[in-house]
C-alpha positions in Angstrom: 17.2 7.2 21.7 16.4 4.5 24.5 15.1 6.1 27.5 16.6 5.5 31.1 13.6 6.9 32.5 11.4 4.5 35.3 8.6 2.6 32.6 6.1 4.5 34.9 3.5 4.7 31.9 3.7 1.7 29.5 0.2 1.0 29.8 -1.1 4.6 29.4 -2.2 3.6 25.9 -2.1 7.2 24.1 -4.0 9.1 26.0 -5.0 12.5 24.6 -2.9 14.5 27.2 0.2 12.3 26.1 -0.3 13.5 22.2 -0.8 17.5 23.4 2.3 16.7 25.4 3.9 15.5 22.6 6.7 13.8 24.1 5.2 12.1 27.8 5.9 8.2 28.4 3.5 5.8 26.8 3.1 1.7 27.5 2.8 -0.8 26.9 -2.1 -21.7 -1.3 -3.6 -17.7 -0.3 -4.8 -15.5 -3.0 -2.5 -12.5 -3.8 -2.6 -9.4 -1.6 -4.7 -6.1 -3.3 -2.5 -3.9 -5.3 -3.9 -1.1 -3.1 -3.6 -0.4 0.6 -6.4 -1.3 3.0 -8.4 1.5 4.4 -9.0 0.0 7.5 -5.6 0.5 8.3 -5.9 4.4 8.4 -7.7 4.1 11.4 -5.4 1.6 13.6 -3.2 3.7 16.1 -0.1 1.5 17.2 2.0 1.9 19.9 5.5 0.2 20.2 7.8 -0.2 23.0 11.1 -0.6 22.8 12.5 -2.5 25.6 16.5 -2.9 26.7 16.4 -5.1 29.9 19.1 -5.4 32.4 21.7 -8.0 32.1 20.7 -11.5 32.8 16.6 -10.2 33.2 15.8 -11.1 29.9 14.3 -14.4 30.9 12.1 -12.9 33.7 10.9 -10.0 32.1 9.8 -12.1 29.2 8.3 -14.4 31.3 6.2 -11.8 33.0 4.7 -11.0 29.5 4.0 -14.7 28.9 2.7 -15.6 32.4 1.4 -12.4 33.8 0.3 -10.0 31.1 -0.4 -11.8 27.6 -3.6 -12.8 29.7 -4.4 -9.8 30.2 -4.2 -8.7 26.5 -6.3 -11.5 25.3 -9.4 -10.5 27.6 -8.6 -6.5 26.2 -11.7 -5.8 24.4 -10.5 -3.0 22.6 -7.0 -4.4 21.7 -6.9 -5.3 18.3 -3.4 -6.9 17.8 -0.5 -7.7 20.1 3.0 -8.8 18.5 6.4 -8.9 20.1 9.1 -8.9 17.9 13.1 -10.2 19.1 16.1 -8.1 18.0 17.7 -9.9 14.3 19.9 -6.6 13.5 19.4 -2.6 15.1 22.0 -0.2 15.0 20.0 0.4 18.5 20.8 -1.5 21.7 17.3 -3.5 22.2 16.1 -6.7 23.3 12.3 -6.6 22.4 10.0 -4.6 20.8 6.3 -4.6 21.5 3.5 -3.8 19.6 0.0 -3.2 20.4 -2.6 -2.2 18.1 -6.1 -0.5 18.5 -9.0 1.0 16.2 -8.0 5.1 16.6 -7.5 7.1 19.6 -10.9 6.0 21.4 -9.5 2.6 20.9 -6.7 3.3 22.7 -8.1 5.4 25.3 -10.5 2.6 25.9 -8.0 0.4 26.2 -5.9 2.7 28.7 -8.5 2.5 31.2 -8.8 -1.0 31.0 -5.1 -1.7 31.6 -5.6 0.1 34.9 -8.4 -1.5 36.4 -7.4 -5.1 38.1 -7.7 -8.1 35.8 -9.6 -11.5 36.9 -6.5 -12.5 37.7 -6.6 -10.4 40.8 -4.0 -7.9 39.2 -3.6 -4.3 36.8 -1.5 -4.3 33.9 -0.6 -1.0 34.9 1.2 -3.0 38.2 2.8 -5.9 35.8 4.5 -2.7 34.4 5.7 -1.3 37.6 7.4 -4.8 38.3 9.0 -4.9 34.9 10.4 -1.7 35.0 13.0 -3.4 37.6 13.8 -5.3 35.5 14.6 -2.4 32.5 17.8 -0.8 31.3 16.1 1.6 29.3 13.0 1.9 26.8 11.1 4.1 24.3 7.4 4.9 23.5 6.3 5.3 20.1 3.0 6.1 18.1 1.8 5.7 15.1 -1.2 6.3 13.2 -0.9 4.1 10.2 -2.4 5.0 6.9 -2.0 2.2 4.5 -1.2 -1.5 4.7 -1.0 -4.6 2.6 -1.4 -7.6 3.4 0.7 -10.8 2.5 0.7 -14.4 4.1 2.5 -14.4 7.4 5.8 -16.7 5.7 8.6 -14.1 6.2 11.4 -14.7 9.1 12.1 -11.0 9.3 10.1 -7.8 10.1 11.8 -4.6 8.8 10.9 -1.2 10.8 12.1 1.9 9.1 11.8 5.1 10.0 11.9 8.3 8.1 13.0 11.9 9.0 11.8 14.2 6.5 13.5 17.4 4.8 11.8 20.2 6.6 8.3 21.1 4.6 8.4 18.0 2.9 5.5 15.9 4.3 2.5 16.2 2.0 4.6 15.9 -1.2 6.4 12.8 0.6 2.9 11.3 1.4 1.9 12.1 -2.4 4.9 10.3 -3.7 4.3 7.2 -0.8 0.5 7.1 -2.5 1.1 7.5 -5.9 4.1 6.1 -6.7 6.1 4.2 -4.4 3.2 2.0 -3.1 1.7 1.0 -6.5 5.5 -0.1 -7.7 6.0 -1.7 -4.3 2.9 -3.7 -4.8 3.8 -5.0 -9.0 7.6 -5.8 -7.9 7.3 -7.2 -4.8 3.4 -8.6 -4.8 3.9 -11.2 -1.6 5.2 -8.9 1.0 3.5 -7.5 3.8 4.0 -3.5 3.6 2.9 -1.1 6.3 3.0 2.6 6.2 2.3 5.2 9.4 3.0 8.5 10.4 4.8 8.9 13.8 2.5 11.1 16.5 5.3 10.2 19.2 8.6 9.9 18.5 12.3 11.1 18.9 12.8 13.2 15.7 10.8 10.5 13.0 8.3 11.1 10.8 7.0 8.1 9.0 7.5 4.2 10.2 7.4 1.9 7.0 7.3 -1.9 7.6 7.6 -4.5 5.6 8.8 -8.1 5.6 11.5 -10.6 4.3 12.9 -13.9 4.7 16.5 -12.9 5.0 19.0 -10.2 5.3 19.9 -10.6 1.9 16.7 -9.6 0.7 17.2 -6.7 2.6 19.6 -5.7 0.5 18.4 -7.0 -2.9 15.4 -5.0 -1.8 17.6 -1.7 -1.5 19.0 -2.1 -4.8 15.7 -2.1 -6.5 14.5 1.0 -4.7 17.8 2.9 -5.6 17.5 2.0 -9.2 13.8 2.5 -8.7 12.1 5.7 -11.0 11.0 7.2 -7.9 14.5 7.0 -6.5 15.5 11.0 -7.2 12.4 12.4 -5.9 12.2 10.6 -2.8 15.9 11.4 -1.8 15.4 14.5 -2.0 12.7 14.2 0.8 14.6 11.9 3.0 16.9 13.5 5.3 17.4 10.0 7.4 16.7 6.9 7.9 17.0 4.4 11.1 16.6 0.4 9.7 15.4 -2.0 12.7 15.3 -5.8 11.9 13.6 -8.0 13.9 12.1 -11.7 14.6 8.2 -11.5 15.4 7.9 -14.3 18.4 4.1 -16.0 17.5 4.3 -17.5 21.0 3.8 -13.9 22.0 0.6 -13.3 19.3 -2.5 -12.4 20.9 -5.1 -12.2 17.9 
């Protein structure tokens, strides 16, 4: 659900007393990818902001990021990876999603702090965010603690978020099956794609966030097709009690590292 809230906190990063609280506002020709997930990825801790603007604000608030706060990212030390991603298909009213990326929770504490002090540029990101917020309809703050990820040449169009509710007592035999089976079958049918897997430690009712990527919305659902025909299909729909599918464009104007 988007928030309607005031975007008070969009650059508070993940700070410990916003996981206790468990529900407070949050910010802001290759060789062939490995067979198995990276484990550098397990300790990346992703936050993503879901942004509706107000009508005809688009422009502006996007310009804000571009002019005004994708300095600021560049010169964030502890900021691993900054993406924002354009709405292609969401069964959710959005306009932009935006991701930032940091090495675990002292990453992203670090990185809180630094949001809040006054860039060289004589201003906070934590004050960008108080001018945006005029500019917002409604948002959500998610995070994610990601726990596997492979790699694949950035040649896709399309992002695909999905999130996963889980059956209740179902997470270590879901992360079991994730591990065992539907990662390594992942990797042998679909060896080029970039596939991302997390668990949510901020988020309204979702468990797990899988990503991966595609060049069209066809593939999309060639891609569900194989998964329902899939030898894993059975067990894993018995674990699944919903799903939410985002599909989005990832803006490179927007990259920052």
């Amino acid at each position: 659900m988007l928030h309607t809230r005031p975007l008070r906190v969009a650059v508070s990063l993940l700070a410990g007393a916003a996981l206790r609280a468990a529900g407070g506002q949050a910010p802001p020709p290759a060789s062939p990818p490995p067979a198995s997930p990276s484990p550098a990825a397990a300790a990346e801790v992703r936050q993503f902001v879901t942004f509706r603007f107000v009508p005809g604000r688009s422009g502006d608030a996007l310009a804000i990021y571009r002019d005004s706060l994708l300095p600021v990212y560049r010169d964030l030390e502890p900021l691993r990876r900054f993406r924002l991603y354009r709405e292609a298909e969401s069964p959710v009213p959005l306009d932009v999603i935006v991701e930032s990326t940091y090495a675990g929770m002292a990453g992203m504490d670090a990185g809180n702090s630094a949001l809040r002090r006054p860039h060289r540029s004589g201003v906070s990101a934590f004050r960008l965010y108080g001018v945006l917020s005029a500019m917002t309809l409604a948002h959500t703050d998610e995070f994610v603690a990601m726990r596997s990820r492979r790699a694949a040449p950035a040649t896709a169009s399309l992002t695909v978020f999905e999130s996963v509710r889980l059956v209740p007592g179902a997470t270590a035999r879901y992360e079991t099956l994730l591990r065992e089976v539907v990662e390594p079958w992942e990797a042998a049918h679909a060896p080029a794609r970039h596939v991302e897997s997390g668990r949510y430690l901020v988020a309204d009712g979702w468990d797990y966030l899988r990503i991966h990527t595609v060049s069209s919305l066809a593939e999309i659902e060639a891609w569900r097709e194989a998964e329902r025909t899939a030898p894993f299909a059975a067990a894993l729909g018995a674990l699944v009690a919903a799903r939410r599918v985002i599909v989005v464009r990832r803006d490179a104007a927007f990259d920052v590292r």
